[in-house]
N, C-alpha and C positions, 0 to 999 in steps of 0.2 A: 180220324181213327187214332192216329200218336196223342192226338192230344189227349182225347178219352181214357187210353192206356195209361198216359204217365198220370193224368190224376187220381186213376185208380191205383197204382204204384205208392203215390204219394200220401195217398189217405192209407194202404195196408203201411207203411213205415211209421205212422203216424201211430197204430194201433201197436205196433211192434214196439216203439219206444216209452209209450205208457205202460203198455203190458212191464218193459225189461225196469221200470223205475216202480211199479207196486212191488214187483218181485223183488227188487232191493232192498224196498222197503222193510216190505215181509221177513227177508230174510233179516237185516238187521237187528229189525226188535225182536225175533226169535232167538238169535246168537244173545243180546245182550237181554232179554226177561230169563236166559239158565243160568246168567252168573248170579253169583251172589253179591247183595247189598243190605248196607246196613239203614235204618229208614227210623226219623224220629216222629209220631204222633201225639197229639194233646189230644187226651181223654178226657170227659168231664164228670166228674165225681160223682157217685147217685150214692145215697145213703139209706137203706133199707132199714125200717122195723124199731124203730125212736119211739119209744112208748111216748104218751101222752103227760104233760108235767116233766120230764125230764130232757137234758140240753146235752150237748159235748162240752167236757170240761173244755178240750183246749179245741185251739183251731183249727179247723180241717179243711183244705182246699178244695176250691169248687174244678179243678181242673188237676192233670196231673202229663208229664211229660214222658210218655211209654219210649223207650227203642227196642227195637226189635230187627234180627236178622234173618234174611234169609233167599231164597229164587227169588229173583225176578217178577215168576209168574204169580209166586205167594203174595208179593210185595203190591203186587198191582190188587189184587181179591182182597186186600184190605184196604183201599181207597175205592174199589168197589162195590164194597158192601154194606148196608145199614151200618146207622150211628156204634159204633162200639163204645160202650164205660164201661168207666172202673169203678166196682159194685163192691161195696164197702156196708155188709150186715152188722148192725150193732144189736142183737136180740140179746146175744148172751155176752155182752161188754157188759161189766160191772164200774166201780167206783175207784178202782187201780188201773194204774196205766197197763197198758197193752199196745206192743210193736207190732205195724206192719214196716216190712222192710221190700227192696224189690227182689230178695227172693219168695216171697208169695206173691207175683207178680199173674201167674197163671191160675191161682187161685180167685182174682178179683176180674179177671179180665174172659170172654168166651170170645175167643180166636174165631175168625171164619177156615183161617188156612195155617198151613204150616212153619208155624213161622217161631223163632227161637226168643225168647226175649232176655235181651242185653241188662236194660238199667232203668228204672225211673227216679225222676224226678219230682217230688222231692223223694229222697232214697228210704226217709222213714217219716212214717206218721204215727201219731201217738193216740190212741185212743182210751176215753174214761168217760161215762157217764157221771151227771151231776144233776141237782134239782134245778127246775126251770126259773128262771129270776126276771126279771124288770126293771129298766132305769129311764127316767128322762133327762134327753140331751137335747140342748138347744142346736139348732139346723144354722148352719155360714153359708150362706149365699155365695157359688163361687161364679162372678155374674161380673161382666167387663160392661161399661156402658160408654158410649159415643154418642154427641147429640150434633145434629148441625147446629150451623154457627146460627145465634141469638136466642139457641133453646139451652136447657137446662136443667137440670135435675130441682126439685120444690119438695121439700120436705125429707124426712126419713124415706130408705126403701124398707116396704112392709113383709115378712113373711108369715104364711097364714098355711098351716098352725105354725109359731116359734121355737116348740119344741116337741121332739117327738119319741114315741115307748120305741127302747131298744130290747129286744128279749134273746137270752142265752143262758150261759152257767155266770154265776159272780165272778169267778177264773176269767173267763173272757172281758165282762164289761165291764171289771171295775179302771181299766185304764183309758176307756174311751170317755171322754170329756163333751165332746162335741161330736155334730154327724154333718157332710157338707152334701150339697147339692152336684149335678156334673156342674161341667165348664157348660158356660154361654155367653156368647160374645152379643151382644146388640150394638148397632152402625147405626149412624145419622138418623138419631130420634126425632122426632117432630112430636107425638104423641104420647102418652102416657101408658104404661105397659103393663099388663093384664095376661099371665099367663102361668100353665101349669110346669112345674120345674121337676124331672125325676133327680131322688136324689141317687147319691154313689151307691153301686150296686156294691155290695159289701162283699170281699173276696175271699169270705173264709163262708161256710155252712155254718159255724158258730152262731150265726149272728143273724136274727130277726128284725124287721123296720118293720114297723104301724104307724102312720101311714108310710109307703112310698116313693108319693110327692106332697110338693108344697105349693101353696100358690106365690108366688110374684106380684107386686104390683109397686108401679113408680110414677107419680106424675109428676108427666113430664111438660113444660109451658113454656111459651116464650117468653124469653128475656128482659126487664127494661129495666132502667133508673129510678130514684125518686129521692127528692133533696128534703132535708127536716133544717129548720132553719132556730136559731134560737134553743136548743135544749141546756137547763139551765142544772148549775152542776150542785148537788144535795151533798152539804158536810154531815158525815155521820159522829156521834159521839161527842160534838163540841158542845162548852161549857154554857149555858144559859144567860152569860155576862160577857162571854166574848160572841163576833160575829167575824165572817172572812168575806174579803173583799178581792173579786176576783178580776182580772186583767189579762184577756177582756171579759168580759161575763158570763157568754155562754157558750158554747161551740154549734159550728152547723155538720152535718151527716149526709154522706150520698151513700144510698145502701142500693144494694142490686139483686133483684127476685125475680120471681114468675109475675106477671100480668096480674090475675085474678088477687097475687098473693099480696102484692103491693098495694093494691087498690082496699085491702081493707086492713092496712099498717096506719095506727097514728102517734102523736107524738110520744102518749104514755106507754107506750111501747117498749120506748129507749129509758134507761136510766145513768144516768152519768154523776157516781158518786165518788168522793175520797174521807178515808178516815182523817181524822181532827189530830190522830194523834203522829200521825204521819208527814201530817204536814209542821207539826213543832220540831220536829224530828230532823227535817228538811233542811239545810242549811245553805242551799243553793238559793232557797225562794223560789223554787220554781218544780213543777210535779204535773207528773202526767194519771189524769183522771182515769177512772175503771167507768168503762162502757157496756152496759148488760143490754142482749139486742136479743129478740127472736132466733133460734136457732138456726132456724130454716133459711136465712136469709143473711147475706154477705157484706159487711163496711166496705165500701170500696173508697170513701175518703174523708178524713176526719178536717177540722179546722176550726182554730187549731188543735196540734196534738200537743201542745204544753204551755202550761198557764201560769203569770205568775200571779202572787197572792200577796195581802196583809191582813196581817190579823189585830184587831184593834179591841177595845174595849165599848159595847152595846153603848148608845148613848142616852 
């Protein structure tokens, strides 16, 4: 029978101590949602009523940094309630500038609750209609690449399209040059890469992208060697009575590609020339050759790199 008793004891204590910690709870966040606080929010810019053909001269931010003061309980009904923006009408904006400041702050923004507002950020925006315009800018790949060990990057990386329509006021585009993709990191390639790239979402309303994105592609191969032996070295420019005599005659090549890429490299590939008059020039006797190779593909060692020479008369 005690024992009955103390576990019923012990389960009502049990209820008595959660009861005494919600009510503290309670009571807490009702003491502190009546003071006052100050609270900052990012609004995101909505732009109303842009006729057709026509752009914002200047730049106008896609987001903006409200504060506002005020209860507790107000402060909370504004994180609880639908998306709020900041509603920016250009119907009757003309071709002069025109100030919003954060004293029209209550003008751009529908409140759910009572709440006072401080300051935004940026504190003024400048508004002016202009005619709609077009430029194209070529897309920078902002694309980090890592390949495992014996692979490789083979050729150019491609982007598709190269360049793309930016559309605004002249005011805005004429100092963008170029438009980049995001960040993308690629780790231990094996493979060749195929894929669609969004580019930077552009941080002003100002500014329109056709397309997007871009595509990517890289291929990517394994690694290997391949020796050229004998490439024999073309004087340019010399006189039809003289000939040069080279020591030693010709040089050999280890170049380093992709698999596929090397497999269809041949000798005329390489050209290993020097001007005629460069080498009169020369007073050392001795000069290192210009080596024109496939782009796509890497010297990794020459022999030799310098030759010496005579130059005699044809016989």
């Amino acid at each position: 029978m005690r024992d009955g008793v103390f576990y019923f004891m012990e389960n009502k204590r049990y209820h008595i101590l959660i009861g005494s910690v919600l009510f503290a709870i309670l009571t807490w966040i009702s003491i502190n949602l009546s003071e006052e606080f100050s609270v900052a929010k990012t609004l995101p810019v909505v732009i109303e009523n842009l006729k057709e053909g026509k752009a914002l001269k200047h730049s106008i931010p896609k987001f903006v940094n409200a504060h506002f003061r005020g209860r507790g309980w107000a402060l909370a009904g504004l994180y609880l309630s639908p998306q709020i923006n900041y509603y920016i009408d250009v119907s009757s904006i003309g071709s002069k500038d025109f100030l919003i400041t954060s004293k029209n702050l209550l003008e751009h923004v529908n409140l759910p609750t009572a709440l006072r507002p401080i300051a935004v950020e940026p504190d003024t925006i400048i508004l002016a209609i202009d005619n709609y315009w077009e430029k194209k800018v070529p897309v920078i790949p902002r694309i980090v690449l890592g390949y495992r060990e014996g692979y490789g990057q083979v050729g150019p990386m491609e982007v598709t399209p190269e360049s793309i329509s930016i559309g605004g006021s002249e005011n805005v585009l004429k100092d963008i040059l170029a438009f980049h993709t995001i960040y993308r990191k690629y780790d231990n390639l094996t493979t060749p890469i195929d894929d669609n790239i969004p580019l930077e979402d552009p941080a002003s309303h100002s500014i329109e992208l056709v397309p997007r994105s871009v595509r990517l592609h890289v291929n990517v191969q394994p690694f290997a060697e391949k020796t050229f032996l004998g490439i024999p070295i073309i004087v340019e420019t010399a006189p039809t009575n003289r000939e040069v005599i080279f020591i030693p005659p010709k040089m050999d090549i280890i170049v380093r590609g992709g698999i596929e890429q090397l497999a269809k490299l041949k000798e005329e590939d390489f050209r290993l020339h020097i001007n005629y008059q460069n080498l009169i020039q020369d007073s050392s006797k001795t000069f290192v050759p210009v080596l024109t190779a496939p782009s796509e593909i890497r010297i990794v060692s020459k022999k030799p790199e310098r030759f010496q020479f005579i130059i005699r008369k044809k016989l």
